[in-house]
matplotlib code that plots the C-alpha trace (Angstrom):
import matplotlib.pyplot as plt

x = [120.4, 123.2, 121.4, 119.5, 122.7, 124.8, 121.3, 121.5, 125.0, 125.2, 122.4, 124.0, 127.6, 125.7, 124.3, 127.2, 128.6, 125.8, 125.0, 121.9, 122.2, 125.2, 125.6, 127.7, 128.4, 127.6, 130.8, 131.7, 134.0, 132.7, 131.3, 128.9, 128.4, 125.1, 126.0, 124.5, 127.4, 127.0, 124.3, 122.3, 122.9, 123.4, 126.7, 128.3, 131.4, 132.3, 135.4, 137.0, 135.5, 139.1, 139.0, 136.5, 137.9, 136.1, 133.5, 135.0, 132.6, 132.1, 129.2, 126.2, 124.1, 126.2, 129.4, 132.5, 133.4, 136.6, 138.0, 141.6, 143.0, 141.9, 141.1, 137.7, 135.1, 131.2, 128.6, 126.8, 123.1, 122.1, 119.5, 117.7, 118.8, 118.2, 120.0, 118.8, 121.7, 123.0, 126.1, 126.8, 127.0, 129.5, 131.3, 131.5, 132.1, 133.9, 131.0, 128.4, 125.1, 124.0, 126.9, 126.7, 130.2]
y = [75.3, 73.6, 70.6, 70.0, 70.4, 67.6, 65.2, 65.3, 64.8, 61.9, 60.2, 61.0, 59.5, 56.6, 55.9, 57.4, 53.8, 52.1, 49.1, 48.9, 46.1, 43.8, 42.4, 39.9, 39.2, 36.2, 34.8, 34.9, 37.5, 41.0, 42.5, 45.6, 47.3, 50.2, 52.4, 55.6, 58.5, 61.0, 63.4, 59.8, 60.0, 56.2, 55.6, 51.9, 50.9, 48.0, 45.6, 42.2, 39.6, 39.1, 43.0, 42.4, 41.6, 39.0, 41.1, 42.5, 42.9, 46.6, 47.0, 45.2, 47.6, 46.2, 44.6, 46.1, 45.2, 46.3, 46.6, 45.2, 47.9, 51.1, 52.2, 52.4, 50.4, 50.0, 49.1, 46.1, 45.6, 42.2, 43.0, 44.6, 43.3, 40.1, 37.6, 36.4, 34.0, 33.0, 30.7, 34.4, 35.9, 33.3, 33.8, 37.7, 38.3, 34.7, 34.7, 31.9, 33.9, 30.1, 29.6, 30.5, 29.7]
z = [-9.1, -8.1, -6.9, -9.8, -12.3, -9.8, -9.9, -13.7, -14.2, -11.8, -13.9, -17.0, -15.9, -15.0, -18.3, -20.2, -22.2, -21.7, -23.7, -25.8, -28.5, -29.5, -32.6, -34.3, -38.1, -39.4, -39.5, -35.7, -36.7, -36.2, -32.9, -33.4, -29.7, -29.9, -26.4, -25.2, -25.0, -22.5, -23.9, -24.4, -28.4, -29.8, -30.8, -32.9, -32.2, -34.6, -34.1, -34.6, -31.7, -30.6, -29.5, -26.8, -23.8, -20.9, -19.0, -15.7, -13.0, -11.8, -9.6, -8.7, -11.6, -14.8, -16.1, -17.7, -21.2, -22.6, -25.9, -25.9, -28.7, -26.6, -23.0, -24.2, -21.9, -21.9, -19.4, -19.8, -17.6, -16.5, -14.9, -17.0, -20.5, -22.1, -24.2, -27.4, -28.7, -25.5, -27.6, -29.4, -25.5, -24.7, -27.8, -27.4, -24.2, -22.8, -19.7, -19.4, -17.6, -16.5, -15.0, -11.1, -10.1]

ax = plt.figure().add_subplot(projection="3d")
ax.plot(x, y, z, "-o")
ax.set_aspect("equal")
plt.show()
């Protein structure tokens, strides 16, 4: 019913933008973002590494990360993600995760 149709959308509006994988070219110069889109389908979004803007934090579940030429936004898990190249993090997103301050 009605309960079941609200429990499904609030899951999938939590998910919807979700970051899976983040890539960047060899150069330094290109930034590949993998998200889920609402219906959970992968989606790639590729764009200069100046488009990204610094992460912005949004809850205590994940951080916001902007793209500087659109209103378009993803969220990005901490929790439950983990960082390979933690230099290519720092690049990307201008946000040292060892820093506590």
């Amino acid at each position: 019913g009605i309960g079941s149709t609200a429990a499904v959308f609030c899951v999938s509006e939590l998910f919807t933008n979700l970051i899976g994988f983040v890539y960047i070219s060899k150069d330094l110069t290109e930034v590949k973002i993998s998200y889920l889109d609402y219906w959970g389908k992968r989606k790639d979004v590729i764009t200069n590494l100046s488009d990204i803007g610094p992460l912005g934090l949004n809850s205590k579940l994940y951080f916001l990360v902007k793209r500087l030429s659109s209103n378009e936004s993803f969220k990005l898990s901490m929790k439950f993600g983990e960082i390979i190249n933690t230099e290519a993090f720092v690049k990307i997103f201008k946000y040292d995760p060892g820093c506590t301050e």
